[in-house]
C-alpha positions as CSV (number, residue, x, y, z in Angstrom):
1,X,13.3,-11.7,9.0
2,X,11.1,-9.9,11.0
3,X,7.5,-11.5,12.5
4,X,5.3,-8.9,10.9
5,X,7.0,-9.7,6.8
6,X,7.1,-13.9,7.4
7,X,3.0,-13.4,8.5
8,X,3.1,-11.1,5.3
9,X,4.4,-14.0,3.2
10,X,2.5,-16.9,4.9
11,X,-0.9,-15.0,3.9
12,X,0.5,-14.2,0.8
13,X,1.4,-18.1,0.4
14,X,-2.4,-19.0,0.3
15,X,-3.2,-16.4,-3.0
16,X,-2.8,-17.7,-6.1
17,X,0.1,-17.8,-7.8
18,X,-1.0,-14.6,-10.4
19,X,-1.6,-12.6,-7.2
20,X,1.4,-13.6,-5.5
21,X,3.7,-12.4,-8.5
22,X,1.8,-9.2,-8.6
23,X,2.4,-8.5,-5.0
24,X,6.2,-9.7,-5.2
25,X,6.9,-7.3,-8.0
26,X,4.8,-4.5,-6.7
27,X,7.0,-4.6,-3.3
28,X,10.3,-5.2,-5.1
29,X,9.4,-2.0,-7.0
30,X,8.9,-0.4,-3.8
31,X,12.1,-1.7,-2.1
32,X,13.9,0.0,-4.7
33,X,12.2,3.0,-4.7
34,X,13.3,3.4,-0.7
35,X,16.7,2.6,-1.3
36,X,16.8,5.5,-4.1
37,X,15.4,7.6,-1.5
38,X,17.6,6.4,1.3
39,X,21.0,7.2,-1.4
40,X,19.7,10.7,-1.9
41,X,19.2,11.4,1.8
42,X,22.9,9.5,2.0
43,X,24.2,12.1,0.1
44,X,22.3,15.0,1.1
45,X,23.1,14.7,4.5
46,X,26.9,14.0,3.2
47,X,27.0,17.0,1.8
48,X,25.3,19.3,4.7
49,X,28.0,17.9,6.8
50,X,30.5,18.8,4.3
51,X,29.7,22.7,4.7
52,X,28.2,22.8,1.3
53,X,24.9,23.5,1.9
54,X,22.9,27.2,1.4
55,X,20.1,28.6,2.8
56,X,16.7,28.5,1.1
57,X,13.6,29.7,2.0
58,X,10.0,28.2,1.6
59,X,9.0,30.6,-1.1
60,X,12.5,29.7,-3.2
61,X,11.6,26.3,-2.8
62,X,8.1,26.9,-4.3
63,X,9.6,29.1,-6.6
64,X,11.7,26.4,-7.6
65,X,9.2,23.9,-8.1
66,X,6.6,25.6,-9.7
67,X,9.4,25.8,-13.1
């Protein structure tokens, strides 16, 4: 484990226990969120490299978006 998360979780150690549950689920939530993010970039970039990508512009994007 890195030095900066074991000082996260000896200062997290001294809260009470309410407050340490809250934080534990808040960053599990997060954890998961990155990996999610991390998949899609996994197979976005999977698929650029695959030749299956298209060229968009900003305003398509927007256009997209805005649906």
């Amino acid at each position: 484990m890195v030095k900066s998360l074991e000082q996260a979780i000896a200062e997290l150690e001294r809260l009470p226990a309410e407050d340490q549950e809250q934080i534990g689920r808040s960053l599990l939530s997060h954890v998961e969120k990155l990996r999610a993010l991390r998949g899609e970039i996994d197979k976005a970039a999977a698929s650029l490299d695959a030749g299956l990508g298209k060229e968009s512009s900003v305003e398509d994007f927007l256009r997209q978006k805005g649906q």
